[in-house]
C-alpha positions in Angstrom: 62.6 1.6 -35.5 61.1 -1.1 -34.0 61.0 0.4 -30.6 58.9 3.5 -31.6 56.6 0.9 -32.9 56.4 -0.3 -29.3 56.2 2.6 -28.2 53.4 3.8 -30.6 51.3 0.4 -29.9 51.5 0.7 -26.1 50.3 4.3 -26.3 47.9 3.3 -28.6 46.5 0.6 -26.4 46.3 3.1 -23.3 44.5 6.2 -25.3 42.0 3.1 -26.7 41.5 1.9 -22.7 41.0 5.2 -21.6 38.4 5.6 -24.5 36.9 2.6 -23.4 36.8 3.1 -19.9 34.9 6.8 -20.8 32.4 5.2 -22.7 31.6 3.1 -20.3 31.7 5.7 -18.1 29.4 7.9 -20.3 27.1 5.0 -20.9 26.2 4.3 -16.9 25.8 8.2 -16.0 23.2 8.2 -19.5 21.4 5.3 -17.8 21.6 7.0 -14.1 19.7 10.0 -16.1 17.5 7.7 -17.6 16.6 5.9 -14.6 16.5 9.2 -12.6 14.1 10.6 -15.4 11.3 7.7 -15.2 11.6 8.1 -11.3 10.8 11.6 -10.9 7.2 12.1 -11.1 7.6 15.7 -12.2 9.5 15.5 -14.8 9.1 15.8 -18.7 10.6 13.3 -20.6 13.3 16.0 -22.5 14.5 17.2 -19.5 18.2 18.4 -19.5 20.3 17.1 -17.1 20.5 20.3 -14.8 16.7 19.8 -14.7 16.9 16.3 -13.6 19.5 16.8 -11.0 17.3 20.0 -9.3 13.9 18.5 -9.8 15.2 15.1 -8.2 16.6 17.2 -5.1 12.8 18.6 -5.0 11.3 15.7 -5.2 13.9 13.9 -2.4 13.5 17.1 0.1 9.3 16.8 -0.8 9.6 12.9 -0.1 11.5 13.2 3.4 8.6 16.0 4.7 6.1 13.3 3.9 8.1 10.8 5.9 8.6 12.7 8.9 4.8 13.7 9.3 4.0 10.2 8.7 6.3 9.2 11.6 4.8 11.5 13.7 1.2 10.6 12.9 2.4 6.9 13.3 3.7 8.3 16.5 0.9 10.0 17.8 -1.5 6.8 16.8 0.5 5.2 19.5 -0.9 7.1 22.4 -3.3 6.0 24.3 -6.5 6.4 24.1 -8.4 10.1 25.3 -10.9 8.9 28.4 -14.6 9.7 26.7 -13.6 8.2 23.6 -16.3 7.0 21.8 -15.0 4.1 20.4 -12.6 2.3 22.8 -10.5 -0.2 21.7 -11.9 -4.3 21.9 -9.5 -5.9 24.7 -11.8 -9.3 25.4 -11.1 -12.0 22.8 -15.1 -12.5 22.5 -16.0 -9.0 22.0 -17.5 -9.1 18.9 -20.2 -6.7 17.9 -22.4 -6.9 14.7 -25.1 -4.0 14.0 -27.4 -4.7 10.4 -29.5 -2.1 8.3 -31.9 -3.6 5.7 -33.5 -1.7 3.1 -35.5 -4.1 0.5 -33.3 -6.5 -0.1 -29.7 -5.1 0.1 -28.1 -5.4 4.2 -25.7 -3.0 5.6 -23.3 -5.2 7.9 -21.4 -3.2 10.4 -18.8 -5.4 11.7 -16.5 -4.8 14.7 -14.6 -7.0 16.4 -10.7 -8.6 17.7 -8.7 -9.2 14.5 -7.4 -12.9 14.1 -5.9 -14.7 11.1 -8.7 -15.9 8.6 -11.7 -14.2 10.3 -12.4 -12.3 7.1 -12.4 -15.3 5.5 -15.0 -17.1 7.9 -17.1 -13.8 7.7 -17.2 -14.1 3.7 -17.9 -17.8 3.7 -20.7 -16.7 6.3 -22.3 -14.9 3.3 -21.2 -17.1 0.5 -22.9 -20.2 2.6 -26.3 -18.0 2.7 -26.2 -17.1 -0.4 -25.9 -13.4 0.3 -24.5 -12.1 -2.9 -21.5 -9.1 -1.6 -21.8 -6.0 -3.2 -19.0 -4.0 -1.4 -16.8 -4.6 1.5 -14.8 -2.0 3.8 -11.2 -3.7 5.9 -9.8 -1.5 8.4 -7.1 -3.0 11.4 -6.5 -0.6 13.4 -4.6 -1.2 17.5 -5.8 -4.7 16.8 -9.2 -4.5 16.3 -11.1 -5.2 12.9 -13.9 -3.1 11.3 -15.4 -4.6 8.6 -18.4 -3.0 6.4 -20.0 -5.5 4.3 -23.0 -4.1 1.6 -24.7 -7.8 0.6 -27.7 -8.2 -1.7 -29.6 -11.2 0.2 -31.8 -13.1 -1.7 -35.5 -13.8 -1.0 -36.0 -10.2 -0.5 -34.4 -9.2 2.5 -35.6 -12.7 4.2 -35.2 -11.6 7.7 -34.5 -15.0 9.1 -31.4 -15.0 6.4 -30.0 -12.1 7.9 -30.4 -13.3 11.5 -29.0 -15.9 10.7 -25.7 -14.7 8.7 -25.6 -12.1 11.9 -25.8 -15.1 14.4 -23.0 -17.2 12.3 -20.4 -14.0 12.6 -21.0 -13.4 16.4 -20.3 -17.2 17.0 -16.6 -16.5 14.7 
């Protein structure tokens, strides 16, 4: 008798691991749905889990056709540049070109120049140390060279001397 009871306890123990290890194993796949779920920008949040699995196949195929055109757009940045280009790149470490529209007493600062670490910040103290108030400002790197549009509201009413001045400051950066 007391062997069956053994018997009975050790099979007893095994079903209640097995039970255990299927929960668990129930519980991670519920959270892989879940997880899948709040990833998949097309999904609704009742989806059934056939819906998940094809919509995230979708979404995967959609994601690696945006990665290969950007690779080749990344790609075909890296040629060289077409001869009658109109804007070649900057190669001398002084080229720095500044062009300035003024209308009443907002200024339209075309900025081009060799990008270096902290130059945009020594352009924006530029303006802060004039007191030219920015209103909007434009960043683009591109094959090393900076392009910066800066919209400033200059006080005194468009004091020409102000904006010579702030114009004088960046081409000495």
């Amino acid at each position: 008798m007391e062997n069956y009871t053994n018997r009975k306890r050790v099979a007893t123990t095994k079903s209640e691991e097995t039970l255990s290890i299927e929960r668990e194993r129930r519980k991670k796949m519920k959270q892989m749905f879940t997880h899948l779920n709040t990833t998949v920008p097309t999904l609704l949040p009742n989806a059934t889990k056939e819906v998940i699995i094809t919509e995230t196949i979708e979404y995967i195929k959609e994601l690696e056709k945006k990665k290969k055109m950007l690779e080749e757009l990344k790609e075909s940045m890296k040629l060289p540049v077409v001869e009658g280009s109109l804007l070649l790149p900057c190669r001398n470490r002084n080229c720095c070109s500044v062009s300035v529209t003024v209308s009443s007493n907002v200024a339209f600062f075309g900025i081009e120049s060799v990008a270096k670490p902290g130059l945009i910040t020594l352009i924006l103290k530029v303006f802060f140390n004039n007191h030219a108030e920015i209103l909007a400002a434009n960043v683009s790197v591109n094959d090393g060279n900076l392009i910066l549009a800066i919209t400033a509201l200059v006080q005194n009413g468009g004091n020409s001397a102000i904006i010579e001045k702030i114009k004088r400051e960046i081409m000495s950066l």
